[in-house]
C-alpha positions, 0 to 999 in steps of 0.5 A, a space after each residue: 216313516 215313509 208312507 206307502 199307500 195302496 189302490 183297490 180294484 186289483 191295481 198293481 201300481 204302490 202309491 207313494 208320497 212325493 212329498 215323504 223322504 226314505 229314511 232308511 237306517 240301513 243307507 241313508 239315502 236322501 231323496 233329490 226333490 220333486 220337480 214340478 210337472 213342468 217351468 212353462 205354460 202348456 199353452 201359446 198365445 194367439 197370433 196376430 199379423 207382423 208388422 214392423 212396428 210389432 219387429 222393433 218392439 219386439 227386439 227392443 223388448 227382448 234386448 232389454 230382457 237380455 241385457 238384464 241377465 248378466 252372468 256376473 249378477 245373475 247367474 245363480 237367479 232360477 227365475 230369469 229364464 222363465 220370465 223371459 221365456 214367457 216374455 218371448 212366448 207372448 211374442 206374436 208370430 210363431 216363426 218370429 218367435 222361434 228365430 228369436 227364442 233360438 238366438 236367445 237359447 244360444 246365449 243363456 245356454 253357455 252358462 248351463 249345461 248341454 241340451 244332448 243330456 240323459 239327466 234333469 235340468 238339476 244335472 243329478 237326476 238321471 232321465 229314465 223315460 220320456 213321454 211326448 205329445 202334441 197339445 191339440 187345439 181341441 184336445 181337452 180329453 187328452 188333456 184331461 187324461 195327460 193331466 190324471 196321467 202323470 199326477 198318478 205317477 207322481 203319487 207313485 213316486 215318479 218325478 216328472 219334468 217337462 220340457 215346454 213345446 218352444 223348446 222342441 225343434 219345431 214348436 209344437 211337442 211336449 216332452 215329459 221328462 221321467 225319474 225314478 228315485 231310489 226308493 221307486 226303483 228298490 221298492 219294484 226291484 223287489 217286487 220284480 225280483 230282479 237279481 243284483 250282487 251280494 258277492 264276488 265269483 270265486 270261482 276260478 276260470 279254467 275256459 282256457 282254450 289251447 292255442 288260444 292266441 289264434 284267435 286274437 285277431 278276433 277280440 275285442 278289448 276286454 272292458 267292452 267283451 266284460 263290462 262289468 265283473 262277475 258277481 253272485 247274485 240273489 233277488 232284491 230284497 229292500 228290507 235287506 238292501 244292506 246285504 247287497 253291493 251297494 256301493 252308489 244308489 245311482 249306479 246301481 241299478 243299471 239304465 237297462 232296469 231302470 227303464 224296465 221298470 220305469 215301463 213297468 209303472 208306465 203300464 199300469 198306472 191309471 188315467 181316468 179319475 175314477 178307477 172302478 168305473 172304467 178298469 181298462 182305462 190304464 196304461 201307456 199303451 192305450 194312451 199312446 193308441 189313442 193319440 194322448 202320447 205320441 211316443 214313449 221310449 228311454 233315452 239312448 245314453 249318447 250319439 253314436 258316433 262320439 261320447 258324451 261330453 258328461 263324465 257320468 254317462 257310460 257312452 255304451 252306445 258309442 262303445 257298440 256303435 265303434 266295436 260292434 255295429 260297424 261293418 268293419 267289425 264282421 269279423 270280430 265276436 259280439 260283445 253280449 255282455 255289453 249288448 245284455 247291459 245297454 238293450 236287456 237279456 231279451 235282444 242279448 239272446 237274439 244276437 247270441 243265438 244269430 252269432 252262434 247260429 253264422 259260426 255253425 253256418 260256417 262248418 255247413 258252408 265249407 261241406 258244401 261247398 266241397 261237394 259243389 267243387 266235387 261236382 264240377 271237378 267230375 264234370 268230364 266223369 259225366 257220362 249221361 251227359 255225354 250221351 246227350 249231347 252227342 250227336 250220334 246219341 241225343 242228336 238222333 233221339 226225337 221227344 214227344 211234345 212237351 205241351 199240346 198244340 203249340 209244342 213241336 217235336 225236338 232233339 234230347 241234345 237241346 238239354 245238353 246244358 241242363 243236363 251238364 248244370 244239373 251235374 254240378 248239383 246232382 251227384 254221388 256228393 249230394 248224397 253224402 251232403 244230405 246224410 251231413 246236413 241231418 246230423 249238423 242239424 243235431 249238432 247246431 241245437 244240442 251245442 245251442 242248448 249249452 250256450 244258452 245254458 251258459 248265458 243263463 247262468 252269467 245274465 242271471 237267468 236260471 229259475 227265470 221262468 218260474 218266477 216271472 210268469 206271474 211277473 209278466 202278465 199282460 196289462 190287456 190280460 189284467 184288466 179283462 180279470 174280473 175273478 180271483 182264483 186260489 193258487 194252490 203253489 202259492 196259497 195267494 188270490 190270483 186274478 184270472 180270465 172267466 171264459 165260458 166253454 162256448 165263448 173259448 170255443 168261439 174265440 178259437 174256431 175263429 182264430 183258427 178259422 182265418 189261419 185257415 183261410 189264409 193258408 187257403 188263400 195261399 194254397 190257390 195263389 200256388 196253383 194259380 202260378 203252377 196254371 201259370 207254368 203251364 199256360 206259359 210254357 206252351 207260349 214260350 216253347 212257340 216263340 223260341 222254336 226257332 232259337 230267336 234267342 241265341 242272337 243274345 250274347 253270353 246267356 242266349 244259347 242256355 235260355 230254354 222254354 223250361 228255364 224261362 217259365 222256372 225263372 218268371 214263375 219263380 219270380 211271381 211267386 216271390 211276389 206273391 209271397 212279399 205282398 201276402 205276408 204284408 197282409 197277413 202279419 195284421 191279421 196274425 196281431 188281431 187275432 192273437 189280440 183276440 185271444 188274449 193270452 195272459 203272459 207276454 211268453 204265452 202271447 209271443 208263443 201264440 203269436 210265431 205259432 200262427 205267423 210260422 204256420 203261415 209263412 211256412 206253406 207261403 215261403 216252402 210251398 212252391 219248393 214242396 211242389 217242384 220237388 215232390 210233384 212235378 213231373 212226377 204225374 204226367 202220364 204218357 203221350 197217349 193218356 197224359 194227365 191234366 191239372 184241372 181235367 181235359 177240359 182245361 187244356 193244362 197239361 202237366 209239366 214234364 222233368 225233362 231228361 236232365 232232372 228237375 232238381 236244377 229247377 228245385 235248384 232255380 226256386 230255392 236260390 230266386 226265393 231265398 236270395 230275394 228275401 235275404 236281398 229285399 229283407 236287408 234293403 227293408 230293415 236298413 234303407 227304409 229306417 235310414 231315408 225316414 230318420 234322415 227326412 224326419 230329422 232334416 231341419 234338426 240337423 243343422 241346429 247346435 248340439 247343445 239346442 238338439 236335445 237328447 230327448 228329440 234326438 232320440 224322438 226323431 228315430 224310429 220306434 223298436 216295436 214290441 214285436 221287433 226282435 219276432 220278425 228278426 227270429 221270423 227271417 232267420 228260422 225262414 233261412 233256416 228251412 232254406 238250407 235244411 229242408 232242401 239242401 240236397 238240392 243246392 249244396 251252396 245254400 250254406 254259404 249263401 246264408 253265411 254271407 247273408 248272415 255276417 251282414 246280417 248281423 252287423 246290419 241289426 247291430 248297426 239299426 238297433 244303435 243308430 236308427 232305432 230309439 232304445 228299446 225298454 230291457 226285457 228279459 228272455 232266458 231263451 228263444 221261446 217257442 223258436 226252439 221248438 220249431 226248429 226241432 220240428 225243422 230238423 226233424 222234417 229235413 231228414 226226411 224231405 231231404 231223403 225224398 229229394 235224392 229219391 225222388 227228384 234227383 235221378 241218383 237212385 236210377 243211375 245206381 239201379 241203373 249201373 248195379 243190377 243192369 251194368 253189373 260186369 262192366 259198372 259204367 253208365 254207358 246206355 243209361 239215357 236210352 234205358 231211361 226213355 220209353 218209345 212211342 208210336 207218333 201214329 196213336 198220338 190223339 189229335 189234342 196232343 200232336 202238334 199244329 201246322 208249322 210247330 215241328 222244326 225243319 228236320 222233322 218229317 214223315 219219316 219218323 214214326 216215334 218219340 221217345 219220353 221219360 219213362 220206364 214203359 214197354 215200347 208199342 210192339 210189346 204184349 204189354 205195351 205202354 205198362 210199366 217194365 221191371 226197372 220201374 218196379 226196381 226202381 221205386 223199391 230202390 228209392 223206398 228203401 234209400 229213404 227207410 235206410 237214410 232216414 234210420 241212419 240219420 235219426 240213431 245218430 241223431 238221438 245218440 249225439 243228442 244223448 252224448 251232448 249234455 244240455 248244461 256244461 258241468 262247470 255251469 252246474 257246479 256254479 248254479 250249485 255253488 251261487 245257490 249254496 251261498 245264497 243260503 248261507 250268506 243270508 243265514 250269517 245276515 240274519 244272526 248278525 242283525 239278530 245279534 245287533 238287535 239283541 246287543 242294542 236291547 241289553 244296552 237299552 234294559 228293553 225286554 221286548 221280543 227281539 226283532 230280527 229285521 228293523 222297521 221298514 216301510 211297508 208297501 201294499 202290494 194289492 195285484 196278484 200278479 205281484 
């Protein structure tokens, strides 16, 4: 019998027998041997000066050693290498004896196999982890722990091989090479419930699309779109491991739940000697912060750019590499079943919802853009525009001073190409882009939700949460546990987290506190750019008084104060932005550590609650405030209103008469395209020059020295919270073309260019640059979902105020229905629009200083003319609002009530129409529940039938089992 030992102390690792072979009557299966922790010494022998006579020993030595390993005679002795190599590491000088050990290496390996191998040296045992360290000189406590370390893995049934540090490339790393057998990897595939095939699908497939050949150009082969064939599948149960599709053990589990698994181990074994002395003194983690391990990271299964050379590796990254990750490949669809197998459901989501994310992006992008072309096709239509920049009409309409002092009086038709780009984004079109855009919203999540029902079901996914939020818990979690506490579901001892009502109290007011504190922070450096919009402007409109900046080719006539403080404002803010979320992103970790939540779903949940709240009011602020307060606070020449009172001299900006909805325009499209330009140059550029640097000098080695192991050690580490700011980015875009669409219809198609390059830039880093990431599993995008309902439920309404109350199409249709109703045009909409004012009763801090005003002003004028609805100076309510305010305002209250009521109903009544699960989804989750049920049943009566028949034949009258003896395993954490 194979013995299984547990551990006390609430570990939650099952200890086994390297030395027990598993005799399972059922499989017969025969365990490889264990191989010792390592051929070599882990130690180097002093140098000492190199002199020639110390050379010619040397090589006269080592040709001898040579010379005594003739393939012919020696070929099958274990030990000829390793005597050599200890000769060769006695050697004095470390670079004499790498060169020599290289030359050495290059010969003794024509008669073995391949250092780039993802299998022990025996070639049968498939590498399912490695650990790596450097040997410090005065390291004995992380030797002390390496050592505790990887004999508790092996007790556990781990096999280990480690690689000696003259063998790395640059003399100094150790690489622990780690196996799982059979019996580890059936032992926790039950313990995790980890879903295999007990039986064909027999259910036909009636997805045919009409048409359907259309879309050929936009496969893939089908080996790469279904690697594998479509099976029901049932939890792994070893005791009944016969019932399962079993047809090789070291295929079945495939590498993904291999290294899954293998980690899992990894994160609770021990290293420390005495466990109840120090509970929290477990887990890879902790060794690797520590510095015990340097890395510790599965091995990809070959180079990216060719197969390996060894018939039973898969080469699944060559296959992604060729049909997914290159450029060329934009086009075609993702292959997720591939992705799913190689990386694990959680990165096979994530691209899941990218793709269907761009293909939706796709209908957006072509709406809007139908409306940009709207826009310019009525560009002559534009009757406002005309009338300002007519000389007959803008050229006789003196304006107020925008600024005090340092502005001067100016002419309407100096916005005469505002006036003209704002139309390109501001007409009837934006109005019905806006209405659009809500319902796609609802459109996008509603279809999203049957996808991701589907890949449910096809990556054996349903009933997923349920089961593994036991499964899942945090290492850090479990090792703060000092009680346990009854499951009522369960009826099983739980471990749990004692936490006083003043110490959760604290945790939380501090937490929040800092969130709090940073979106305070963020707050201040917002009004510290809009004092610096202000303080600028003035500047700005000094210098370019006299148009010094039409002597400028092609740009020069349409730069204008305000497009110069838009642009530079904008462009700080973006700054701003990047260098804030640099920092915040430590303190989000830190804090969330601090709060330690008990599953990694809840510590991920945790963790994109507080960084969206963050990056929300740092990325959409500056937007939120050229949209919904600018020139909306102004007051008139002779009370205008200022930032910080009058004694701070910053006055408020001002809209001028072409709106500031090209202004909203300008932000939007400076933010958003810097992040997605400086996000792509981050995640591709900066991984690329690292790895090209770190690998320079290995690069010139033969393939066969160049070991997989330190191919794979060279790249960069895909962090535990990597795919976190993947989702950051895009639900950030998201906000982009949803909260304030109406402002820039193109922002769709911008996303949609990004995203197509988006896509195959993460494909192409995850493959190339990355080191394989250990296989979790997701059954859906987590708490990303939800935000994005909050999203789109706020983007009606921010939308619905951007047409009220930053576009100017509400006061153009007041304007044209209930004051032009015969003739129904918008001639004399400008002069409506412009209230007057008397020069003489500008206070002096307003009017503006000697040799401010242009040429062609004198004393001859005696008003200016602002934006406003106001009654002019001779009027017995002077300087009070008119009636076409009031109008006004009522119009644009009930265009939003209207609009956001039209938008919601259909909303909710699309989402009602729309089922979350596809009916033949349903039926196959009925249909794999049903045979799970049956097929067990029939298992259980033919094994009972066999015992039955085996105790007649023996005259035996014990009670019949109905399962045959089996180790058993004592499974001693409640997570488990």
């Amino acid at each position: 019998m194979h013995r299984i030992t547990g551990r006390t102390g609430g570990d939650s690792l099952i200890e086994m027998s390297p030395t027990d072979s598993f005799n399972d009557d059922m499989n017969g299966y025969h365990q490889q041997p264990s191989s010792s922790s390592g051929s070599l010494q882990q130690g180097e022998s002093a140098e000492s000066p190199l002199t020639p006579d110390v050379c010619v020993e040397t090589c006269e030595s080592l040709n001898a050693s040579l010379a005594s390993l003739a393939p012919s005679d020696h070929s099958d002795n274990p030990h000829i290498e390793t005597q050599t190599l200890e000769h060769i590491n006695s050697l004095t000088g470390l670079s004499r004896k790498r060169a020599l050990f290289l030359k050495f290496r290059s010969r003794i390996d024509k008669q073995q196999q391949s250092k780039d191998s993802v299998f022990f040296r025996d070639g049968l045992r498939r590498i399912d982890f490695v650990l790596s360290y450097v040997d410090d000189k005065d390291g004995e406590r992380k030797q002390e722990r390496r050592r505790v370390y990887e004999s508790n893995l092996e007790n556990v049934g781990l096999e280990l091989e480690t690689e000696d540090k003259i063998e790395s490339e640059d003399g100094k790393t150790y690489f622990v090479k780690i196996h799982a057998p059979w019996e580890v990897l059936a032992t926790y595939a039950d313990v995790l419930k980890i879903k295999v095939p007990f039986k064909a699908n027999d259910i036909p497939d009636n997805s045919e699309m009409p048409m359907n050949w259309l879309s050929t150009p936009f496969r893939l082969p089908e080996h790469i779109m279904h690697p594998e064939p479509d099976y029901f599948t049932a939890p792994f149960n070893k005791s009944k491991s016969d019932f399962f599709l079993i047809d090789n053990k070291d295929t079945f589990f495939p590498p993904s739940t291999r290294n899954r698994i293998v980690y899992y181990i990894l994160s609770r074994c021990y290293y420390i000697s005495d466990e109840c002395a120090e509970k929290d003194k477990k887990g890879i983690k902790r060794l690797l912060n520590n510095g015990t391990y340097s890395a510790a990271y599965a091995l990809h299964d070959c180079r990216y750019w060719k197969k390996s050379r060894d018939a039973n590796c898969e080469s699944e990254r060559f296959s992604l590499y060729k049909y997914w990750a290159g450029f060329g490949s934009f086009f075609k669809e993702q292959p997720l079943n591939l992705i799913r197998k190689y990386y694990g459901e959680k990165i096979g989501i994530y691209f899941a919802w990218l793709g269907f994310y761009t293909e939706m992006l796709l209908f957006a992008a072509i709406v809007g853009t139908i409306c940009f072309v709207y826009g310019v096709l009525t560009y002559d239509d534009n009757e406002w525009s005309k009338e300002i920049c007519s000389e007959k009409i803008g050229g006789e309409i003196v304006m107020c001073p925008l600024c005090d002092k340092k502005c001067g009086y100016w002419k309407l038709n100096a916005t005469c190409n505002s006036s003209w780009q704002s139309h390109m984004f501001d007409n009837v079109g934006t109005v019905f882009f806006a209405i659009f855009m809500g319902i796609w919203v609802t459109l996008f999540l509603e279809f999203w939700k049957r996808r991701q029902a589907r890949l449910e079901y096809e990556w054996d996914l349903v009933d997923f949460e349920e089961e593994q939020q036991q499964l899942q818990l945090r290492p850090e979690y479990e090792t703060k546990c000092t009680n346990r506490k009854l499951n009522r579901i369960t009826q099983e001892m739980e471990l749990i987290l004692e936490r006083t009502p003043t110490n959760l109290m604290g945790k939380l007011f501090v937490c929040w506190a800092t969130v709090l504190l940073w979106i305070s922070l963020i707050i201040a450096c917002i009004i510290g750019v809009i004092a610096y919009r202000l303080a600028v402007y003035a500047a700005f409109a000094s210098i370019m008084k006299d148009s010094p900046t039409t002597n400028l080719q092609v740009v020069g006539h349409l730069i204008t104060p305000q497009l110069a403080t838009s642009v530079t404002a904008s462009c700080i803010n973006f700054i701003i932005i990047m260098i804030l979320n640099l920092m915040y992103e430590r303190v989000a970790v830190w804090i969330t550590d601090m709060e330690i939540p008990k599953t990694h779903l809840e510590y991920e949940n945790k963790l994109t609650v507080k960084m969206f709240l963050f990056q929300f009011v740092n990325y959409y602020s500056s937007c939120f405030y050229v949209a919904f307060f600018k020139g909306k606070f102004v007051g008139y020449p002779g009370d205008y209103v200022y930032m910080f009172g009058k004694w701070s001299k910053l006055r408020n900006e001002e809209c001028d008469p072409g709106g500031c909805l090209i202004e909203l325009t300008t932000q939007l499209v400076i933010v958003m395209t810097g992040k997605q330009v400086w996000g792509n140059i981050q995640e591709a550029l900066v991984p690329w020059l690292m790895n090209w640097w770190g690998s320079r000098k290995a690069r010139s080695h033969p393939e066969t020295l160049y070991s997989r192991w330190e191919q794979d050690h060279d790249l960069q580490g895909f962090g535990q919270l990597g795919l976190f700011y993947e989702y950051l980015e895009m639900v950030i875009q998201f906000g982009f073309i949803t909260l304030f669409v109406a402002s820039f219809p193109l922002a769709p198609l911008m996303a949609l260019m990004n995203n197509i390059i988006e896509v195959r830039v993460d494909a192409w880093k995850l493959t190339t640059q990355f080191r394989r990431p250990v296989a979790a599993k997701a059954h859906s995008i987590g708490a990303w979902q939800e935000i994005l309902n909050g999203m789109a439920v706020l983007s009606v309404v921010t939308n619905a105020f951007i047409v009220a109350f930053t576009s100017d199409m509400i006061p153009r249709l007041v304007y044209m229905y209930a004051y032009q109703p015969e003739e129904l045009n918008m001639k004399g909409y400008i002069n409506s629009s412009l209230s007057v004012f008397n020069i003489s009763e500008i206070p002096l801090a307003n009017r503006p200083e000697d040799g401010e005003n242009p040429l062609w002003f004198n004393n001859s004028i005696t008003t200016c003319r602002y934006r406003d609805y106001r009654y002019p100076p001779d009027h017995e309510k002077r300087y009070t609002h008119t009636m076409q305010f009031w109008h006004i305002l009522a119009a644009k209250l009930a265009f939003i009530i209207i609009m956001e009521h039209v938008v919601f109903v259909v909303k909710f009544f699309v989402a009602w129409m729309i089922p979350d699960i596809p009916s033949d989804v349903r039926a196959r989750v009925k249909r794999e529940r049903y045979l799970v049920q049956e097929y067990l049943h029939n298992y259980e009566v033919e094994k009972l039938k066999i015992q039955l028949s085996q105790n007649s034949h023996n005259d035996c009258n014990c009670t019949p089992m109905i399962y045959p003896s089996l180790p058993k395993h004592e499974v001693l954490s409640e997570c488990l």
